[in-house]
ModelCIF file with pLDDT and N, C-alpha, C, O atoms, coordinates in Angstrom:
data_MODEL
#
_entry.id   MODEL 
#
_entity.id                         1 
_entity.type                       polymer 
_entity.pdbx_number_of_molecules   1 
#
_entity_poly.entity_id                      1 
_entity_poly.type                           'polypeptide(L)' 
_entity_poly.nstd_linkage                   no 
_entity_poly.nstd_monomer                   no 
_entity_poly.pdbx_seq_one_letter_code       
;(UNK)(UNK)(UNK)(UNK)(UNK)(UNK)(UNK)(UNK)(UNK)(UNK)(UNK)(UNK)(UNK)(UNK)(UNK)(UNK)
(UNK)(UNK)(UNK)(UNK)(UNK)(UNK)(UNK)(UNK)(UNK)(UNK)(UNK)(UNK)(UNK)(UNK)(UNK)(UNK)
(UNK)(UNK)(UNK)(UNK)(UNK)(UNK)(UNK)(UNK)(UNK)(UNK)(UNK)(UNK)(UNK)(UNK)(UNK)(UNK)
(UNK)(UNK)(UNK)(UNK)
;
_entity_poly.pdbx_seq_one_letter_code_can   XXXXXXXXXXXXXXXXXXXXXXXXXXXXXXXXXXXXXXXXXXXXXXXXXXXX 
_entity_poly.pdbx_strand_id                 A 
#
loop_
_entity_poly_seq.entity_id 
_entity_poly_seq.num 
_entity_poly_seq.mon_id 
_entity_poly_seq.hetero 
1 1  UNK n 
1 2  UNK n 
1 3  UNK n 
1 4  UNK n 
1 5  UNK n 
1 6  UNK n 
1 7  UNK n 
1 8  UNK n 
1 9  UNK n 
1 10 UNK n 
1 11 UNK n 
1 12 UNK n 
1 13 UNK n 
1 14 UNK n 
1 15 UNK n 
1 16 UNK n 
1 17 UNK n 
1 18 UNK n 
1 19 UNK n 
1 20 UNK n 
1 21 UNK n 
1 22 UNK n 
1 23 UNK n 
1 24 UNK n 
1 25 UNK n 
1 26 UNK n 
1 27 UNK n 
1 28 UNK n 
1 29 UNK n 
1 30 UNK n 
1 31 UNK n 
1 32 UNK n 
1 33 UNK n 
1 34 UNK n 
1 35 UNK n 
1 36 UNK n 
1 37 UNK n 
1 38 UNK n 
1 39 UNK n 
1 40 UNK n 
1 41 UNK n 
1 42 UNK n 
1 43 UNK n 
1 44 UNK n 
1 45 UNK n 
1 46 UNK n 
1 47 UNK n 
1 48 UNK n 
1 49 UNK n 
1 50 UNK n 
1 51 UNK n 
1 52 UNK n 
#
_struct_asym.id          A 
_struct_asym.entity_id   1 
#
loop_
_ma_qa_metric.id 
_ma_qa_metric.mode 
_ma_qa_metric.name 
_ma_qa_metric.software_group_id 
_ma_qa_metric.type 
1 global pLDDT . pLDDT 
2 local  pLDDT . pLDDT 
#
_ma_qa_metric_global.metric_id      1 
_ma_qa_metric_global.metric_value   78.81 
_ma_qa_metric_global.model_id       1 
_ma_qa_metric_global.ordinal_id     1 
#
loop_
_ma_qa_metric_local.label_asym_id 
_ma_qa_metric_local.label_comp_id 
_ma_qa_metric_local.label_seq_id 
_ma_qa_metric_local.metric_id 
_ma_qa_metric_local.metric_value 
_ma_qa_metric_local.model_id 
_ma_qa_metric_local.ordinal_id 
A UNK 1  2 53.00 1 1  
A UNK 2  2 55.00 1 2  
A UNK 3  2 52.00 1 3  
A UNK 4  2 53.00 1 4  
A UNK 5  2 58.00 1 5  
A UNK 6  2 60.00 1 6  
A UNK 7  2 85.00 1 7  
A UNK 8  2 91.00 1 8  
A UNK 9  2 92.00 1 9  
A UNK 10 2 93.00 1 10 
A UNK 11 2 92.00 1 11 
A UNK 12 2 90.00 1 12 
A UNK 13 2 84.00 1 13 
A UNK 14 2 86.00 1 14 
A UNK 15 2 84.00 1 15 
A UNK 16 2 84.00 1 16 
A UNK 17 2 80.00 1 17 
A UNK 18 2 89.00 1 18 
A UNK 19 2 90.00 1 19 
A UNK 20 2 88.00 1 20 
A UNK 21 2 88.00 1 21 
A UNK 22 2 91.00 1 22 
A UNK 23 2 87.00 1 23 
A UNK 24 2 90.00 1 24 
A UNK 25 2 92.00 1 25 
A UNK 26 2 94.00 1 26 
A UNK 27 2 93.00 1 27 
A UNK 28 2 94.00 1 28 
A UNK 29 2 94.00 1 29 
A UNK 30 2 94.00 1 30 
A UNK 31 2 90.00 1 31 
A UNK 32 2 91.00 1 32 
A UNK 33 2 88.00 1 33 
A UNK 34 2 80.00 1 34 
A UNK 35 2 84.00 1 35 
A UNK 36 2 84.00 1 36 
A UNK 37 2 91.00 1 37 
A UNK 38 2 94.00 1 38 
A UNK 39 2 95.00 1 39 
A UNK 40 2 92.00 1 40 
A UNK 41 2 89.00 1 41 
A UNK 42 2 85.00 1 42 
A UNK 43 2 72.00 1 43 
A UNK 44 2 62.00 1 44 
A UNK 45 2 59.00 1 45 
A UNK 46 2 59.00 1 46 
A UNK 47 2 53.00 1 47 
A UNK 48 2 54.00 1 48 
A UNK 49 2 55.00 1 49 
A UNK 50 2 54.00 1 50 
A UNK 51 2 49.00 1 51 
A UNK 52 2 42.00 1 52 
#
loop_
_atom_site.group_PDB 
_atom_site.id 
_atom_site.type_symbol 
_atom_site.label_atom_id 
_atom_site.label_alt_id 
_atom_site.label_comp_id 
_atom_site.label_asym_id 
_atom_site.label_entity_id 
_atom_site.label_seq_id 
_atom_site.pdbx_PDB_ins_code 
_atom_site.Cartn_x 
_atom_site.Cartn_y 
_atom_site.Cartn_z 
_atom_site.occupancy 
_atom_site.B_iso_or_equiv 
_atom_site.pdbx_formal_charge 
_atom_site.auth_seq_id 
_atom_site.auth_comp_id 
_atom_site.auth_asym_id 
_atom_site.auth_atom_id 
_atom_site.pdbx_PDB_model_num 
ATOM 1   N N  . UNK A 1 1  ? -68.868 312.149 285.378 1.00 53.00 ? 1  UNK A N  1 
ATOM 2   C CA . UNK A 1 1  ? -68.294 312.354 286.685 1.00 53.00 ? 1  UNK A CA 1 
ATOM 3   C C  . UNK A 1 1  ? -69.371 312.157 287.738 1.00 53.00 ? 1  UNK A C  1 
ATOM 4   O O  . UNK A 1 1  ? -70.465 312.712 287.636 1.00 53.00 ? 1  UNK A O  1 
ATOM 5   N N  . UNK A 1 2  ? -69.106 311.498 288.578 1.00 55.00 ? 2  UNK A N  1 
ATOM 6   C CA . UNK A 1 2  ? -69.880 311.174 289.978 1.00 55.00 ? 2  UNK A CA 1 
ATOM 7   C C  . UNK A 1 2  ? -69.627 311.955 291.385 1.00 55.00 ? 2  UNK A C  1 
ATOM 8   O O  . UNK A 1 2  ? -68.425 312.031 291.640 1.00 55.00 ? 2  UNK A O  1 
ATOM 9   N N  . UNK A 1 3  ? -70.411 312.505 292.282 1.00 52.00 ? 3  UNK A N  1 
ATOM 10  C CA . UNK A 1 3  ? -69.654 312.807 293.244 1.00 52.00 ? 3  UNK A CA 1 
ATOM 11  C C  . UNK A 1 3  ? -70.897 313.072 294.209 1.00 52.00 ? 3  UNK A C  1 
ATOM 12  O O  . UNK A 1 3  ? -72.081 313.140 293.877 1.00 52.00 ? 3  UNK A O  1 
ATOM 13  N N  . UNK A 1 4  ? -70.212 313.236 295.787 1.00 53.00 ? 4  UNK A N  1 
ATOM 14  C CA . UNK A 1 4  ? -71.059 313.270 296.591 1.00 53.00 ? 4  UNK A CA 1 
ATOM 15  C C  . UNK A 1 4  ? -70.177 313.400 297.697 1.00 53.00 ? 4  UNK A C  1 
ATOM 16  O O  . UNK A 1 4  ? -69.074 313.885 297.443 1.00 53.00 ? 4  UNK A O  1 
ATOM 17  N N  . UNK A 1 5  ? -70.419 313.077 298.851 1.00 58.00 ? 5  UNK A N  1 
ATOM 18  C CA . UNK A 1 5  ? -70.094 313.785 300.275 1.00 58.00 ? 5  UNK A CA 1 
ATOM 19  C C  . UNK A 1 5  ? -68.712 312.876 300.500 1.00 58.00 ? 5  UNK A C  1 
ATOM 20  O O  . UNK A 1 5  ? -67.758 313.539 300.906 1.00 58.00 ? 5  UNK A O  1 
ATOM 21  N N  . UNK A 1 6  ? -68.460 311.411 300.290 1.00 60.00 ? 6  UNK A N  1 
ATOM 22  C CA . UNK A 1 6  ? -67.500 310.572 300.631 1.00 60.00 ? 6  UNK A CA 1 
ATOM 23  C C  . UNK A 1 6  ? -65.956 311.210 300.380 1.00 60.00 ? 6  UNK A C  1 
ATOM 24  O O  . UNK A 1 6  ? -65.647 312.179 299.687 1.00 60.00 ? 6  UNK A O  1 
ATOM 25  N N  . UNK A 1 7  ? -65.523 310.764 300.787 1.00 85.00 ? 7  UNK A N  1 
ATOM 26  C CA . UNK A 1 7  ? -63.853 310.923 300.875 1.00 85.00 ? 7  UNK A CA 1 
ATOM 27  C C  . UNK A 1 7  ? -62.583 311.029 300.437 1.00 85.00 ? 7  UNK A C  1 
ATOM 28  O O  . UNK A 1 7  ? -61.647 311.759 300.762 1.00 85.00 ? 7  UNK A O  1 
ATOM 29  N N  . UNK A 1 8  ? -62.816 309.526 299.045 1.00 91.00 ? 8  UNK A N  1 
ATOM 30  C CA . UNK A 1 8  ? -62.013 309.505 298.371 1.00 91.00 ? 8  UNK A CA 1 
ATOM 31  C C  . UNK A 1 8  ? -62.385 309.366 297.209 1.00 91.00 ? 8  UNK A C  1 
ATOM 32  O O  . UNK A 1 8  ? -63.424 308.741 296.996 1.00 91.00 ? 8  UNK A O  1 
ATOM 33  N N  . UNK A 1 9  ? -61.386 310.094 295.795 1.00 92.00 ? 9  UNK A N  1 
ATOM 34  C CA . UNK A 1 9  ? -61.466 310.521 294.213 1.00 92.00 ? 9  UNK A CA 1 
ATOM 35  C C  . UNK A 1 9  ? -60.980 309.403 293.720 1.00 92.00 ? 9  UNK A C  1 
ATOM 36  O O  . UNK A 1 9  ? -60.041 309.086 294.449 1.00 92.00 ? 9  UNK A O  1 
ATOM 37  N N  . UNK A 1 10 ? -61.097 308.730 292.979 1.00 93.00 ? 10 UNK A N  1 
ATOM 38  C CA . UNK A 1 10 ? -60.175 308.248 291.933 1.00 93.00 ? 10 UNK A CA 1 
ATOM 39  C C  . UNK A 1 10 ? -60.341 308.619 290.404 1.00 93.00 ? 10 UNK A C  1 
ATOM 40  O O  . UNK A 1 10 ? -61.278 308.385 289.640 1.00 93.00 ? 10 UNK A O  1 
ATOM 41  N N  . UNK A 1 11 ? -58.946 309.378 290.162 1.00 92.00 ? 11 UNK A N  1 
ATOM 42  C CA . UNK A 1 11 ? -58.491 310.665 289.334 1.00 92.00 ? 11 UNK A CA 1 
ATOM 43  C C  . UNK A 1 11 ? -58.134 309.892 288.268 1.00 92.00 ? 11 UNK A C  1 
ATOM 44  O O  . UNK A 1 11 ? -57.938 308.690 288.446 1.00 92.00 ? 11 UNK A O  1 
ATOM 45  N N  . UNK A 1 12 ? -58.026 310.351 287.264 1.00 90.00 ? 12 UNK A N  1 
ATOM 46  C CA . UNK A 1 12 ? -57.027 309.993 285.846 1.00 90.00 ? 12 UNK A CA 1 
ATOM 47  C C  . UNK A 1 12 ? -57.196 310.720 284.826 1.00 90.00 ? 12 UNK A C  1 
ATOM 48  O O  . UNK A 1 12 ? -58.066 310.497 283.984 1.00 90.00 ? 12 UNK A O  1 
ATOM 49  N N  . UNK A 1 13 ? -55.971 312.158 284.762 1.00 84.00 ? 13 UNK A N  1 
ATOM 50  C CA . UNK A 1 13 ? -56.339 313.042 284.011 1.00 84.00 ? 13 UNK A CA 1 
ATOM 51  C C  . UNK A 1 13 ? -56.031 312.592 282.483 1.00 84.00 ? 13 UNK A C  1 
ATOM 52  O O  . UNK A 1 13 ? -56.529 313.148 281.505 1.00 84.00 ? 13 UNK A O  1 
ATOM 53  N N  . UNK A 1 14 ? -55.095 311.451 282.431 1.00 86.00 ? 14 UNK A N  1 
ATOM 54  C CA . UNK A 1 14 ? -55.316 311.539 280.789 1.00 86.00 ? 14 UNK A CA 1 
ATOM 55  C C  . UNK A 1 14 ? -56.743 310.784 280.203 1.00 86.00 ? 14 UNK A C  1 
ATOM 56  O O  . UNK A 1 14 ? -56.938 310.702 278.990 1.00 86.00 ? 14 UNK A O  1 
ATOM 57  N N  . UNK A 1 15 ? -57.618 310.299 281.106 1.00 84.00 ? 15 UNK A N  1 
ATOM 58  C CA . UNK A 1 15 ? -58.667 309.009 280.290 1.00 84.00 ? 15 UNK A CA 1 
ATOM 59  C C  . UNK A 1 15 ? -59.971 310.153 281.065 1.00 84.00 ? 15 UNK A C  1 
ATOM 60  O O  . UNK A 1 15 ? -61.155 309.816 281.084 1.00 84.00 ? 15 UNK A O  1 
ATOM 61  N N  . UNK A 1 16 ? -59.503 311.434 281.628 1.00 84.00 ? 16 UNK A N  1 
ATOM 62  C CA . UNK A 1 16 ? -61.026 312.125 282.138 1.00 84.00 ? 16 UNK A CA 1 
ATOM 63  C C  . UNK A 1 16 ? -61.779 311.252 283.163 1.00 84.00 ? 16 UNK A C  1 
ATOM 64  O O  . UNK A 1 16 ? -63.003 311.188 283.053 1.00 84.00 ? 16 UNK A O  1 
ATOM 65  N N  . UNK A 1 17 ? -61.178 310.593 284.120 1.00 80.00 ? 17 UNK A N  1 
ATOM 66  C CA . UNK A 1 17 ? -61.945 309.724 284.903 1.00 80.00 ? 17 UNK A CA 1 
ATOM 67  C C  . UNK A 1 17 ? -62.116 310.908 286.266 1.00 80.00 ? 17 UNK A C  1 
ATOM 68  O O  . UNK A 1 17 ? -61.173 311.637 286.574 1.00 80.00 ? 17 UNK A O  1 
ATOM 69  N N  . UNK A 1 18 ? -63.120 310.940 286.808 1.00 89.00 ? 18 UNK A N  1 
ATOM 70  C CA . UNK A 1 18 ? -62.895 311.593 287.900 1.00 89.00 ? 18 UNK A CA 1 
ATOM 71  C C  . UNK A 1 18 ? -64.378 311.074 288.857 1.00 89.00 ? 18 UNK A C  1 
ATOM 72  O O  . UNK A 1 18 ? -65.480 311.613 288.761 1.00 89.00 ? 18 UNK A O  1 
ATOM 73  N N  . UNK A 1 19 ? -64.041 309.933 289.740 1.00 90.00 ? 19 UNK A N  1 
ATOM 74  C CA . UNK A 1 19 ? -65.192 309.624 290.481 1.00 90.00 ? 19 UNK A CA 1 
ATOM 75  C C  . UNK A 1 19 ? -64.872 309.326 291.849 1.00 90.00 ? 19 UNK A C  1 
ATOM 76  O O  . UNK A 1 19 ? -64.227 308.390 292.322 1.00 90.00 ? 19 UNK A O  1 
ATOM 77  N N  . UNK A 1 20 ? -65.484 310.367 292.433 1.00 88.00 ? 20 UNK A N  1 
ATOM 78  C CA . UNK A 1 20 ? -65.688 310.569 293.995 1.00 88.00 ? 20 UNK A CA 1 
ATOM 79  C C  . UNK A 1 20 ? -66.590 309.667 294.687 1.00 88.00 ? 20 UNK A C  1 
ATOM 80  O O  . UNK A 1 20 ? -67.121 310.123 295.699 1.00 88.00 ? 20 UNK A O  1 
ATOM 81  N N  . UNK A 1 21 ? -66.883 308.423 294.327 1.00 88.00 ? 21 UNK A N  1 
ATOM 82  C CA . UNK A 1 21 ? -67.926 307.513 294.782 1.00 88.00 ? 21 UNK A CA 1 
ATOM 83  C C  . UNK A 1 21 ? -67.486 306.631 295.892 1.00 88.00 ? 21 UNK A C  1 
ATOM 84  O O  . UNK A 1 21 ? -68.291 305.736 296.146 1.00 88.00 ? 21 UNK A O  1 
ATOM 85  N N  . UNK A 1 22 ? -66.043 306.667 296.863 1.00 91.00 ? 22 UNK A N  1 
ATOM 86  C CA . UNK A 1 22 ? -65.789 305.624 297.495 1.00 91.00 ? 22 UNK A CA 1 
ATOM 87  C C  . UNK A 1 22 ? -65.759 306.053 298.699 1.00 91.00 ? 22 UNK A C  1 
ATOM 88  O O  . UNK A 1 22 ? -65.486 307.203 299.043 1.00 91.00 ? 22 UNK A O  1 
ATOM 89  N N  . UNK A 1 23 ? -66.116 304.893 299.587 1.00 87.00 ? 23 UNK A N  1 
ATOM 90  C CA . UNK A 1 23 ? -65.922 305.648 300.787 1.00 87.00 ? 23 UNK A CA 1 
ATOM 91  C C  . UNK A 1 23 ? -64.947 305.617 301.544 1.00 87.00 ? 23 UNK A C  1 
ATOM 92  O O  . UNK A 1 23 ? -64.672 306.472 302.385 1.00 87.00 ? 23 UNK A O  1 
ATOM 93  N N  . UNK A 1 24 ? -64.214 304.410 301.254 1.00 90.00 ? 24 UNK A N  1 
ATOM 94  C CA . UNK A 1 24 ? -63.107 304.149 302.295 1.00 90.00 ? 24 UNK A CA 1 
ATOM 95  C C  . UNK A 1 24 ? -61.614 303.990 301.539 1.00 90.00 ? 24 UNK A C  1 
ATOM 96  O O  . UNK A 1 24 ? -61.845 303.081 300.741 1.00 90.00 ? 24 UNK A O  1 
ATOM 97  N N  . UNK A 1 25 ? -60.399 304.325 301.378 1.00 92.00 ? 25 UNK A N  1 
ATOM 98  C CA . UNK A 1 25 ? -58.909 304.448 300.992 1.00 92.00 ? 25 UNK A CA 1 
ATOM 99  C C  . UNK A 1 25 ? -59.055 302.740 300.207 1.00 92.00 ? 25 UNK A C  1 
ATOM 100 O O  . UNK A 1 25 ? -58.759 302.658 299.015 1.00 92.00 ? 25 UNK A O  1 
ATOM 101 N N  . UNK A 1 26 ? -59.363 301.890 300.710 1.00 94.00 ? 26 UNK A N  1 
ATOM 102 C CA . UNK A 1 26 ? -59.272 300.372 300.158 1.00 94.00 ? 26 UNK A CA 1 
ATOM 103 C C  . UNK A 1 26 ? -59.929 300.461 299.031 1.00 94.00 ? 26 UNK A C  1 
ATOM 104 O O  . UNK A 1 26 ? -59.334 300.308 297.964 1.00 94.00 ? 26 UNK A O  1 
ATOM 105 N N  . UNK A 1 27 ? -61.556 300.780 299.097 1.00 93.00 ? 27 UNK A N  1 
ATOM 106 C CA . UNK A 1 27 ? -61.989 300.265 298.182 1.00 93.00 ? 27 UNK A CA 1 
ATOM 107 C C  . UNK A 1 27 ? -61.247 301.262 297.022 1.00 93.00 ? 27 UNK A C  1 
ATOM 108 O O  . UNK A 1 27 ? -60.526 300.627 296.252 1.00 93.00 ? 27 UNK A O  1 
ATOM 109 N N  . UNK A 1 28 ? -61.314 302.763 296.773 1.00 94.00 ? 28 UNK A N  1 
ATOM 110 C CA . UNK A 1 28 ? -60.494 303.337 296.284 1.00 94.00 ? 28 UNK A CA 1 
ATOM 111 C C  . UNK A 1 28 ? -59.243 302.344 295.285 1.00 94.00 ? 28 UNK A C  1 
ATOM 112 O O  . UNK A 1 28 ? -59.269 301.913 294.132 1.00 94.00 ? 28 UNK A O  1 
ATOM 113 N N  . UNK A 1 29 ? -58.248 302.278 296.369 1.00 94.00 ? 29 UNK A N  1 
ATOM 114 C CA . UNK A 1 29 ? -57.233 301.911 295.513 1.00 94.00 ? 29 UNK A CA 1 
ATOM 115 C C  . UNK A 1 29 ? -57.554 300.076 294.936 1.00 94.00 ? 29 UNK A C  1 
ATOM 116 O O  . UNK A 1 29 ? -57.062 299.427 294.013 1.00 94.00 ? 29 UNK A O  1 
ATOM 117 N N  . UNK A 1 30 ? -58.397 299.795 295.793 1.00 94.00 ? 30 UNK A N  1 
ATOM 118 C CA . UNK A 1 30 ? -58.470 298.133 294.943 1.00 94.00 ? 30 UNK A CA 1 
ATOM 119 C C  . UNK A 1 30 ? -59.182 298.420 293.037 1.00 94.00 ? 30 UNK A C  1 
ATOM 120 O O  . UNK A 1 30 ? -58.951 297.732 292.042 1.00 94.00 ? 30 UNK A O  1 
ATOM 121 N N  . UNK A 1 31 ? -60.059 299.683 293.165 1.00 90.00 ? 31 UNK A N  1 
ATOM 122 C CA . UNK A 1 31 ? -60.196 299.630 291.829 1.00 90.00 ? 31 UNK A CA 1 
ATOM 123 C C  . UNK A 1 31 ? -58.990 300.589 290.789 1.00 90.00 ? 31 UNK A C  1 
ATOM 124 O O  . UNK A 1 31 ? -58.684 300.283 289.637 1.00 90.00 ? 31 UNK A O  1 
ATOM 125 N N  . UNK A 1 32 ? -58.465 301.758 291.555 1.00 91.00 ? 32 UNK A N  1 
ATOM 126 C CA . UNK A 1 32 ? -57.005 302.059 291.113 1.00 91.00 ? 32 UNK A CA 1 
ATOM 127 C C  . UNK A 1 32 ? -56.172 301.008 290.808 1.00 91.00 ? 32 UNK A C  1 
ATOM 128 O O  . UNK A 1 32 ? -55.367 301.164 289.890 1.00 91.00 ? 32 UNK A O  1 
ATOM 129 N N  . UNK A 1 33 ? -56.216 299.969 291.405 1.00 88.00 ? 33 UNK A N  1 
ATOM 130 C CA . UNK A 1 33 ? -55.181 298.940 290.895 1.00 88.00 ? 33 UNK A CA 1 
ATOM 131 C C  . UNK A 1 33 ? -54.756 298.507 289.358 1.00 88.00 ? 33 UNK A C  1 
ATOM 132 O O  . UNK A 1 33 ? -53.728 298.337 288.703 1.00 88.00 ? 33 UNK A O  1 
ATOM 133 N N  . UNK A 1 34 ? -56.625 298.413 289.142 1.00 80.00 ? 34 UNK A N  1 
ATOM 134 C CA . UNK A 1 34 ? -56.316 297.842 287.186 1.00 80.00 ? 34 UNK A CA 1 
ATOM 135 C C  . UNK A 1 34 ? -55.754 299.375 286.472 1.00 80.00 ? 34 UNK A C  1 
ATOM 136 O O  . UNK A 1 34 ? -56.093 299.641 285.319 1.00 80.00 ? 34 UNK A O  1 
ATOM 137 N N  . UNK A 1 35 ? -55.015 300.181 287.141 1.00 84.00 ? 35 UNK A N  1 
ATOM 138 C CA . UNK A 1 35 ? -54.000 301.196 286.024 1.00 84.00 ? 35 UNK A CA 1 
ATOM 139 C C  . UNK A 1 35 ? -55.345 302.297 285.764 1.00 84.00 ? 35 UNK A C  1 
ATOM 140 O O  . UNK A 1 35 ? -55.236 303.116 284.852 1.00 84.00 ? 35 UNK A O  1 
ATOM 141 N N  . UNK A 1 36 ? -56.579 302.267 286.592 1.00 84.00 ? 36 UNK A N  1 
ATOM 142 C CA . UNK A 1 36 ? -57.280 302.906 286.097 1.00 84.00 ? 36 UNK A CA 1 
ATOM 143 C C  . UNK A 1 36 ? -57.425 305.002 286.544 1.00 84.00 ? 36 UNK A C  1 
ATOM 144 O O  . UNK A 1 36 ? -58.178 305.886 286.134 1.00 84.00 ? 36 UNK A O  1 
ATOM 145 N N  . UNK A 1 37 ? -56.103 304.973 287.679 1.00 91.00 ? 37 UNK A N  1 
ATOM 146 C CA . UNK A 1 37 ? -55.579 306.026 288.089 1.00 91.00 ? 37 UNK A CA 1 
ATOM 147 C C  . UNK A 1 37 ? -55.625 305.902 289.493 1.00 91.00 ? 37 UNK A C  1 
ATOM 148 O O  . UNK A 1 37 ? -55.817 304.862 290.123 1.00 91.00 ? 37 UNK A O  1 
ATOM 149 N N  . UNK A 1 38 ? -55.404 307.219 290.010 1.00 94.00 ? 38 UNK A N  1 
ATOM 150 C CA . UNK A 1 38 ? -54.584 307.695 291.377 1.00 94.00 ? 38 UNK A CA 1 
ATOM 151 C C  . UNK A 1 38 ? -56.049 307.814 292.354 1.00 94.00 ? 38 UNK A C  1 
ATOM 152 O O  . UNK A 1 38 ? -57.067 308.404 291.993 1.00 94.00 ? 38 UNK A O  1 
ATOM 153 N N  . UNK A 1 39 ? -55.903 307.260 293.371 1.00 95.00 ? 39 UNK A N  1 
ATOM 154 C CA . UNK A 1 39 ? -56.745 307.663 294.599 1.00 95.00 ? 39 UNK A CA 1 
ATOM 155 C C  . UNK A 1 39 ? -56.490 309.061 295.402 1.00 95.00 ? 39 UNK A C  1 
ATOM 156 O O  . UNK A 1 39 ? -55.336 309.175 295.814 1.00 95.00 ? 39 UNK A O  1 
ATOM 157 N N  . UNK A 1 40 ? -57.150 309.873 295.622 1.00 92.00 ? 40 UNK A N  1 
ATOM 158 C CA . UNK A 1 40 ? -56.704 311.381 296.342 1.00 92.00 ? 40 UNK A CA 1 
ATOM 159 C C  . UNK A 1 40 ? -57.779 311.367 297.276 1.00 92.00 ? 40 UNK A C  1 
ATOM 160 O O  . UNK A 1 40 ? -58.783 310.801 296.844 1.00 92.00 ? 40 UNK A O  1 
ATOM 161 N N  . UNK A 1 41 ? -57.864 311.823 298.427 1.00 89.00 ? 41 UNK A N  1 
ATOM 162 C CA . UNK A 1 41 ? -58.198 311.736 299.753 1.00 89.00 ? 41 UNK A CA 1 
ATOM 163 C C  . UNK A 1 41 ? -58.882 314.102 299.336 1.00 89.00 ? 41 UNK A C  1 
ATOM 164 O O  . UNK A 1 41 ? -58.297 315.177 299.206 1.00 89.00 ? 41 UNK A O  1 
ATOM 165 N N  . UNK A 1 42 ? -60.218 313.646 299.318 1.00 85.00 ? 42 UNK A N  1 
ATOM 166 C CA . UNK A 1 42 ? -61.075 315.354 299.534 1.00 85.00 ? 42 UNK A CA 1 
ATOM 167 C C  . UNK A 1 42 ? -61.394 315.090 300.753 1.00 85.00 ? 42 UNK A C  1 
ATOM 168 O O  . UNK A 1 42 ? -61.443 314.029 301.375 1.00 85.00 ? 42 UNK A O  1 
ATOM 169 N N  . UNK A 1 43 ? -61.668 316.465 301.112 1.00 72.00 ? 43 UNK A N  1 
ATOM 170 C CA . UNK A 1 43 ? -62.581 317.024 302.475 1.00 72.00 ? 43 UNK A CA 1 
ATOM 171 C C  . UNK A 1 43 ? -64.626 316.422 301.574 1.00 72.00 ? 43 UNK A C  1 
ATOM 172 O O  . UNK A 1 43 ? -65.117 316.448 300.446 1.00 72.00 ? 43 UNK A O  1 
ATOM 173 N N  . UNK A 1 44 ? -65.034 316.037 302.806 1.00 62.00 ? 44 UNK A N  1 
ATOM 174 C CA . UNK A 1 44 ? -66.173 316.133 302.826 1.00 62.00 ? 44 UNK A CA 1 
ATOM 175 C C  . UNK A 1 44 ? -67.166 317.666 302.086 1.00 62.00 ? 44 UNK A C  1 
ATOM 176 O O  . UNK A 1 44 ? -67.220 318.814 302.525 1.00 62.00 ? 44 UNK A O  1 
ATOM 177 N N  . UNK A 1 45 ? -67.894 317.004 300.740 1.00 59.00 ? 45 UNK A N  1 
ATOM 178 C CA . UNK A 1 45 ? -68.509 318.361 300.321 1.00 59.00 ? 45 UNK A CA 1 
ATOM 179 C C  . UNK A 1 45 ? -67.197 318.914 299.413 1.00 59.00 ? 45 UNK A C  1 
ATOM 180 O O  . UNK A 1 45 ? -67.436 319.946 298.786 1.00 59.00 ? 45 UNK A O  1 
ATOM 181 N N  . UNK A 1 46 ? -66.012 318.423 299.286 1.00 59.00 ? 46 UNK A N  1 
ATOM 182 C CA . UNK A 1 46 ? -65.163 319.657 298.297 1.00 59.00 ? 46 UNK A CA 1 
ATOM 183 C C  . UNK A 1 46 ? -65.638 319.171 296.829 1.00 59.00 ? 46 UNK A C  1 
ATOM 184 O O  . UNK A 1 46 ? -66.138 318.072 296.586 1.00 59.00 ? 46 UNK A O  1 
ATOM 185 N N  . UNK A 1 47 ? -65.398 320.152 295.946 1.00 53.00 ? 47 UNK A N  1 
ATOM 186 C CA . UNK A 1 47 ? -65.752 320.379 294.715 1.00 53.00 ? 47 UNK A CA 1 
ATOM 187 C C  . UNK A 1 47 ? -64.480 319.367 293.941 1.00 53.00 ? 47 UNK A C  1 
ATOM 188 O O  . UNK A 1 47 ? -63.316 319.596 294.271 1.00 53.00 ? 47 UNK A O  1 
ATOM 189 N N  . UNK A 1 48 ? -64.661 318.669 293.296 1.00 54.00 ? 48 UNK A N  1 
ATOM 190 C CA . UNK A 1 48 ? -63.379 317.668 292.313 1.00 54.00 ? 48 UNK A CA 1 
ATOM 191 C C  . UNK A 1 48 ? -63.040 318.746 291.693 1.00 54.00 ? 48 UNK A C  1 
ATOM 192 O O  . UNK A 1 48 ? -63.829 319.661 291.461 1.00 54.00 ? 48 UNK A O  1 
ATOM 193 N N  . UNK A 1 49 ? -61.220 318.735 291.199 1.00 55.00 ? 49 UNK A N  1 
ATOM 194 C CA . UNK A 1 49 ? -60.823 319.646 290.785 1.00 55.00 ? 49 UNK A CA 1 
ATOM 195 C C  . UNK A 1 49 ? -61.241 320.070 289.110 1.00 55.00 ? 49 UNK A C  1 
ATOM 196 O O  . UNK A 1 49 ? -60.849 321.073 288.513 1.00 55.00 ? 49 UNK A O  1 
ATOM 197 N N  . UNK A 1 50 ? -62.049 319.105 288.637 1.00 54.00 ? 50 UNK A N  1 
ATOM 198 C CA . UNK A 1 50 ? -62.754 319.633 287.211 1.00 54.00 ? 50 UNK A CA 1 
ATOM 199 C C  . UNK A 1 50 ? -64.255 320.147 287.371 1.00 54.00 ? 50 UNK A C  1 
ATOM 200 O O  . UNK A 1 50 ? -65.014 320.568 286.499 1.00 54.00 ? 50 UNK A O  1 
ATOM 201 N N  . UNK A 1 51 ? -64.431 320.014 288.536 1.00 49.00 ? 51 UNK A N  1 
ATOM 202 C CA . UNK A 1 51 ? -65.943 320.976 288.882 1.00 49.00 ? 51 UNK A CA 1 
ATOM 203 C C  . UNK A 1 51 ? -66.363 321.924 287.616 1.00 49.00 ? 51 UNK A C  1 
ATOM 204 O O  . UNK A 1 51 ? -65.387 322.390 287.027 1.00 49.00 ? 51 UNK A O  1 
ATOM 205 N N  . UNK A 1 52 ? -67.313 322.198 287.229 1.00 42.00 ? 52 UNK A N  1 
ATOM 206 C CA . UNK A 1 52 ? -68.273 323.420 286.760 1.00 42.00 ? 52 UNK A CA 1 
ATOM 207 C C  . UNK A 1 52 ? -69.271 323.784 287.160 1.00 42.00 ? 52 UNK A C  1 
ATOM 208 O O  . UNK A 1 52 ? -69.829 324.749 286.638 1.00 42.00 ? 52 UNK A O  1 
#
């Protein structure tokens, strides 16, 4: 898992994907596209919902 201050997640709870690395809604969903899961929009600084 990756994460840092940017904006948007791209999630996929059945394959454990969870990377907060994008900065802008596009790039997000252009790599969501290949089926690789859902784009979700965090607050700046929030914890991904599989945090430890």
């Amino acid at each position: 898992m990756r994460t840092n201050d940017y904006s948007w997640c791209l999630q996929n709870d059945s394959t454990g994907v969870n990377d907060c690395s994008f900065i802008d809604r596009n790039q997000c969903e252009a790599t969501a596209a290949g089926g690789l899961g859902e784009c979700a929009r965090i607050a700046p600084a929030a914890r991904p919902r599989d945090w430890h």
